[in-house]
N, C-alpha and C positions, 0 to 999 in steps of 0.2 A: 845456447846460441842458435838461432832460426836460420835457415835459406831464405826468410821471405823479409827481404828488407823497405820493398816498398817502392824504393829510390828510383824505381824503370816504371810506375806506373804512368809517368809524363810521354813515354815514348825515348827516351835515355837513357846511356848507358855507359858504367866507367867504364876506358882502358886498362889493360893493367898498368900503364906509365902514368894514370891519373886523369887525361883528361875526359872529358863528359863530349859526349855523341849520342847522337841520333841512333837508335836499334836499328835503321833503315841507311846506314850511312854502308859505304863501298868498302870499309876495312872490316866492321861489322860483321858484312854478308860475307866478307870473303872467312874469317878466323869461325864465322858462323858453320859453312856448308864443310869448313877442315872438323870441326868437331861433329858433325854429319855422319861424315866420312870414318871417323874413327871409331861410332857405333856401329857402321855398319861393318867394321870388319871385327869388329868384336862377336856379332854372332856369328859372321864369316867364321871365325875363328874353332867356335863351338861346330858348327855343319862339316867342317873338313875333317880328314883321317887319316892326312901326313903330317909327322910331325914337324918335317923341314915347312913345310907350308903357314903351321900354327904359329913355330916358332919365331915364323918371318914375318908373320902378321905382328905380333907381341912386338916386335923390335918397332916394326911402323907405326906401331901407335904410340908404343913411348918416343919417339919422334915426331912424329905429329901434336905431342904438348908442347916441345918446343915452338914448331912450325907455325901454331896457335898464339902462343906468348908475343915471339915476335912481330906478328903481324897484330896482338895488342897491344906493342910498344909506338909510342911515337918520338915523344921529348925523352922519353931516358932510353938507350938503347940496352937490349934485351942481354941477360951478360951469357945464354947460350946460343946463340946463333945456325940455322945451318950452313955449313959452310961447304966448300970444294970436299973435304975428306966423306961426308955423307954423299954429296953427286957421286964420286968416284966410289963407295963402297957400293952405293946401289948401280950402278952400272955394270960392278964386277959381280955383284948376283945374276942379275937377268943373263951377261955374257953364260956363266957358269952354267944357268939354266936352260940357254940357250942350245948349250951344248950337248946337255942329256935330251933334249924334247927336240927333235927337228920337223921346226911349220912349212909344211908344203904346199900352203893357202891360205884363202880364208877359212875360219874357223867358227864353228859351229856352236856360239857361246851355250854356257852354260845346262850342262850332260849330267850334271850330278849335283847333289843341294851343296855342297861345298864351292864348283866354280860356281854355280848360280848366285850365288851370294857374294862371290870374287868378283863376278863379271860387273854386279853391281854396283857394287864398292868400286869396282875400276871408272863405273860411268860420273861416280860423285865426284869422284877425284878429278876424273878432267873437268866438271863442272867451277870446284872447287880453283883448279889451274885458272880456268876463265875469269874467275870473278878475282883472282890476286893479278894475270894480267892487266885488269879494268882497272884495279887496283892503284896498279905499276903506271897506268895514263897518267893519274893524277897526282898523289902522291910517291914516295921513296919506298921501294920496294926492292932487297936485293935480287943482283943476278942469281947467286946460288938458290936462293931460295925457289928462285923461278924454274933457274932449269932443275932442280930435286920434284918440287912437281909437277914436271913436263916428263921425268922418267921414272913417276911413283907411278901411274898409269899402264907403263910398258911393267915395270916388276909385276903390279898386281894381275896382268895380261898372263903373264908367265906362270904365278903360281895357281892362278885358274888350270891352266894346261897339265900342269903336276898330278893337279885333282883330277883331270880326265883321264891321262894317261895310266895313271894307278889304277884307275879304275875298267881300263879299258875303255875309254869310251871317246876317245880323242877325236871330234868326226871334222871331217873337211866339207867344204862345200863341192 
């Protein structure tokens, strides 16, 4: 069986719920810049040398196929959803992280090829937040999902900070 089906040479594209779209259409670009996002923490992943860090990458991107699926769902909804328990679990990370790392400003991204690569990922992510916002204008887009990636951006803020800290290199402005 091929990858190369052909079917998107028109500028189209299935959902996974079936229906055909424009490659250019606003749920596209948003399920598009999420799977962006999930490479770039993939080498994130590789660059870094904590393994709370790695570890916590690894959980966000098998979460981010979710986060993917269902913004390719439209007419059948997506049967894993994220919901309030992932907001709340990633909130109790960053708190938790919060706690070991104390920010006394602004922050000097990016000290070590680990956050640099964090930091990055962090900018896709809010990009990615925007275009499921834009998203959320037109069509149905949940709340959780919105606010999970309104606070994937602070997590991934924090586990950049991990990486400096460990390494000494935590600089402030």
């Amino acid at each position: 069986m091929s990858i190369v089906t052909k079917n998107g040479d028109e500028g189209d594209t299935d959902l996974w719920s079936g229906e055909r779209v424009g490659k250019d259409s606003p749920r596209v670009e948003a399920y598009g810049t999420v799977d962006e996002l999930s490479s770039a923490l993939g080498m994130a992943r590789h660059l870094c040398s904590q393994t709370e860090v790695q570890s916590g990458i690894d959980e966000i991107q098998r979460l981010l196929f979710r986060v993917g699926a269902e913004l390719a769902s439209v007419s059948k909804a997506y049967v894993n959803p994220v919901n309030d328990r992932d907001v709340d679990s990633l909130f109790q990370r960053i708190s938790e992280l919060e706690r070991k790392i104390d920010i006394k400003g602004f922050v000097i991204p990016g000290m070590t090829p680990g956050s640099a690569s964090l930091d990055l990922a962090r900018t896709i992510a809010r990009r990615a937040e925007r275009r499921i916002v834009a998203l959320g204008r037109q069509e149905q887009v949940s709340k959780e999902l919105q606010k999970f990636m309104n606070r994937l951006s602070d997590y991934l803020f924090m586990l950049a900070r991990v990486e400096e800290a460990a390494a000494g290199k935590l600089t402030f402005v």
